[in-house]
Every structure is written in structure tokens, then in C-alpha cells.
C-alpha positions in Angstrom: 21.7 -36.7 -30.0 23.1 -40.7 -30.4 22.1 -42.5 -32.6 23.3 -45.9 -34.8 23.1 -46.3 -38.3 23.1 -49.7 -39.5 24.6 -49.8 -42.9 25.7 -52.5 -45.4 27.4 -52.6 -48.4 26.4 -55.2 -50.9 28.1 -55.5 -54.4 28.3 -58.1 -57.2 32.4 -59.2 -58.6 32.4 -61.2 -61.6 36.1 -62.6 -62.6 37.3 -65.8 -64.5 38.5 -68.7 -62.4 38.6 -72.4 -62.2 36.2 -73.3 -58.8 33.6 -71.1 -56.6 35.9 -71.4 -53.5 38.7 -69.6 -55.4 36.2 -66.5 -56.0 35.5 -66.5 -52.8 39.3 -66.7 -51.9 40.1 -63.8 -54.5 37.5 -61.3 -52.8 38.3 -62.0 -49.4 41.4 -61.2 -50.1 41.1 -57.8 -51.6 38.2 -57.0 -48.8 40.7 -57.6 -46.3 43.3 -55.5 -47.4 40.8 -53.0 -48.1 39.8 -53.3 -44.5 43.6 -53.5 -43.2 43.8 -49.9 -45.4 41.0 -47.8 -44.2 41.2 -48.0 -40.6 38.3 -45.5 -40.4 35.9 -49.1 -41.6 36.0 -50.6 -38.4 37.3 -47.9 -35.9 34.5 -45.0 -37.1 32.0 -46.8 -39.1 32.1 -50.0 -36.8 32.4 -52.7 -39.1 32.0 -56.0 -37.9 31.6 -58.8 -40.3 32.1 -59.8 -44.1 30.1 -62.2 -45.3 29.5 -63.6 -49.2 28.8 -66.3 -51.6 29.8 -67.8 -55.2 27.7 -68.9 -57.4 27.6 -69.8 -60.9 26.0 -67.0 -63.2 22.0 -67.3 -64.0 21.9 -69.5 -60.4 21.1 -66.2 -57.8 17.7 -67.8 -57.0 18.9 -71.4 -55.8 22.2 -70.9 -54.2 20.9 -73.6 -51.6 21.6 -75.5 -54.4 24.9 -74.9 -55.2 25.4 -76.2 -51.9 24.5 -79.6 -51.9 
């Protein structure tokens, strides 16, 4: 029997630094090499896409706000 299963993995990094864009930068960073590591991500498990978001702590309900 086929069959997909659509899965996603969704996890919260907290670190110290100066701007949002640099937390962003930092994560991508490790995501990717975690990605370049474990071929198995995209060739078995089919991954296709990382997507996230900084924002300042106490502000998870208006990120659209952050982005003005």
C-alpha cells in the first residue's frame, strides 16, 4: 500500500544576540548543515522547505507586528 505522510517539525531556539535577522541567520545555519548531514531528510523523508521567524520574547501573538 502507498501512502504520504505529511510531517513537520516545529521547535522553539532561544539564544542571545544583537538583531532578529541574526537569529534567523544562526538557525539557518545550523538547519542547513543538519540537512547537508542527514541525507536521509530530503532523499527518504522528502523534505522540501525550511521556513521560520524571530521575534522578540512575550510577542508570539503579533509577529505581523514585528514586521512593520
Amino acid at each position: 500500500m502507498e501512502v504520504k505522510v505529511h510531517w513537520i517539525i516545529d521547535g522553539i531556539a532561544e539564544m542571545d544576540v544583537e538583531t532578529l535577522e541574526e537569529a534567523e541567520q544562526k538557525v539557518d545555519e545550523v538547519l542547513r548543515a543538519v540537512i547537508a548531514n542527514n541525507k536521509e531528510l530530503v532523499e527518504l523523508l522528502g523534505a522540501r522547505a525550511i521556513q521560520g521567524k524571530a521575534y522578540l520574547p512575550g510577542s508570539e501573538d503579533d509577529i505581523e507586528a514585528q514586521e512593520e
